[in-house]
N, C-alpha and C positions, 0 to 999 in steps of 0.2 A: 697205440701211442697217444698222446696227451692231444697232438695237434688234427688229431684226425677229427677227433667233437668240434673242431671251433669254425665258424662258419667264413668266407672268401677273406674277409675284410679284417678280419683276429689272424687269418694264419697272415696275414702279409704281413701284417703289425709285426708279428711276433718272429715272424723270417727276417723282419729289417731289424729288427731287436739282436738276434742272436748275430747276426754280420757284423752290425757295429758292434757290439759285445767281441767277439774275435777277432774281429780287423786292425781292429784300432784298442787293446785292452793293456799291452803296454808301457804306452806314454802317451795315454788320452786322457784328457782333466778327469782327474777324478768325478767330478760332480756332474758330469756329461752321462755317467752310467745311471745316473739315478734320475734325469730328466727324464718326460715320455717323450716317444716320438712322434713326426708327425708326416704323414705322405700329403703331399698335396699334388694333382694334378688336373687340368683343366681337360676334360672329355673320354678321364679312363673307364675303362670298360672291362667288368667281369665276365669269361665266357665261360660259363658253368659246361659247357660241354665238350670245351678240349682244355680244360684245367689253364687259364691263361687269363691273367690280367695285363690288359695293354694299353697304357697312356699314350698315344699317339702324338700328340702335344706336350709333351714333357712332365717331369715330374720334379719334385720337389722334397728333400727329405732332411729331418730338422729333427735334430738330439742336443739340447744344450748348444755346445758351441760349433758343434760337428753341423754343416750343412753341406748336401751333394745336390748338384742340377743337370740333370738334364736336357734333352730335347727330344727324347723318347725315352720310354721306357717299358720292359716287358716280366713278366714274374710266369714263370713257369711251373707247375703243379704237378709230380708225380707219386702216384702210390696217398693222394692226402696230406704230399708235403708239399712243402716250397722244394725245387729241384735245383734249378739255376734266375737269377735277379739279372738282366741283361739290361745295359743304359750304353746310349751312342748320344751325342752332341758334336757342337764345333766348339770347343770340346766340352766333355763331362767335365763339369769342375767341382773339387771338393774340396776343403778345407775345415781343419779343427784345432782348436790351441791347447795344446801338451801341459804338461804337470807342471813342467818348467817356468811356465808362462810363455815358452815361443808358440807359433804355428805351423803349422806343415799343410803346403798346399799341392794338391795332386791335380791333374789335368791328362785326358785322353779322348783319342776321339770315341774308341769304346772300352766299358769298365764291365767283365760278366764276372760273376761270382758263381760257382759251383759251388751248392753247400756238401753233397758226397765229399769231393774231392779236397773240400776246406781250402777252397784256393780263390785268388784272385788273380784274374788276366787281365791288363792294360795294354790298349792295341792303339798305334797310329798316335805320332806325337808324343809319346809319352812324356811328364814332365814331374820329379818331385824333390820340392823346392821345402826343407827345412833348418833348422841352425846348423844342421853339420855343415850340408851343402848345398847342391843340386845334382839331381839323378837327372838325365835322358837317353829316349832310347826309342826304337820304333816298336816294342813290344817288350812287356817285363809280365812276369809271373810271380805272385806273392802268396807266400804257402802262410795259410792264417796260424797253422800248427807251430814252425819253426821260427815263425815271422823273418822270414828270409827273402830277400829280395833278387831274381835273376833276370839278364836279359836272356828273352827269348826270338825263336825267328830262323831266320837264314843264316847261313853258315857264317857271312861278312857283316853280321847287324852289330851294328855300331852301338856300343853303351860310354857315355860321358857321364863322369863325377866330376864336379867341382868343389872343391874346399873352399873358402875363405876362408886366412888364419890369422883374421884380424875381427871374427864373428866370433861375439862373447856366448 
């Protein structure tokens, strides 16, 4: 496969590429896909020996108008791929403005991405705030495939939607 030649630092680029590519493909600004991106974190660390990059001090990730923050961050490696992108904060926050021109802002205390499973799991706090409305919930699961949004959790987990119908 394509990703197996590129050395630690190309496959992350290119794992954060392909996420924001499906996560957010959409109702993400257009000209957000044609920005490059950019990791930044202060003290990460490639462990060429158990396939693992780990910002222990957070991370930083910038595409056009799309930025995510952390307070940690972990990137996991199998088979030569990116496997799962792990971020926890008080909370992770992220935010991008849609085609529309609104923005949509997302907020958790942790955000992991499985790329097998093409999924995103938001755990603890969850919050997303765009022109529809607002989502919360103590764990939601977003299928990059169907871009569907569920709560997930305990049998009694609590999901809130708010509309405003007075939001143009």
């Amino acid at each position: 496969m394509y990703m197996q030649n590129l050395n630690p630092i190309k496959m992350t680029v290119m794992a954060l590429f392909w996420l924001l590519v499906f996560s957010f493909s959409a109702n993400a600004l257009e000209s957000d896909r044609q920005q490059k991106i950019t990791l930044e974190g202060d003290g990460c660390i490639y462990k060429l020996n158990i396939g693992q990059t780990e910002c222990p001090k957070g991370m930083v990730i910038k595409q056009g108008s799309l930025m995510i923050e952390s307070d940690y961050g972990l990137i996991i490696y199998k088979d030569n791929q990116i496997a799962t992108v792990q971020m926890t904060g008080a909370p992770v926050r992220m935010q991008q403005q849609m085609d529309d021109g609104s923005h949509m802002y997302v907020q958790a205390n942790q955000i992991d991405f499985d790329y097998q499973a093409e999924t995103a799991f938001l755990k603890g706090d969850v919050r997303i705030e765009n022109n529809i409305g607002i989502s919360t919930g103590d764990a939601m699961e977003f299928n990059l495939l169907t871009q569907e949004v569920k709560a997930v959790g305990e049998n009694n987990q609590q999901f809130r939607l708010e509309i405003d119908p007075n939001n143009d």
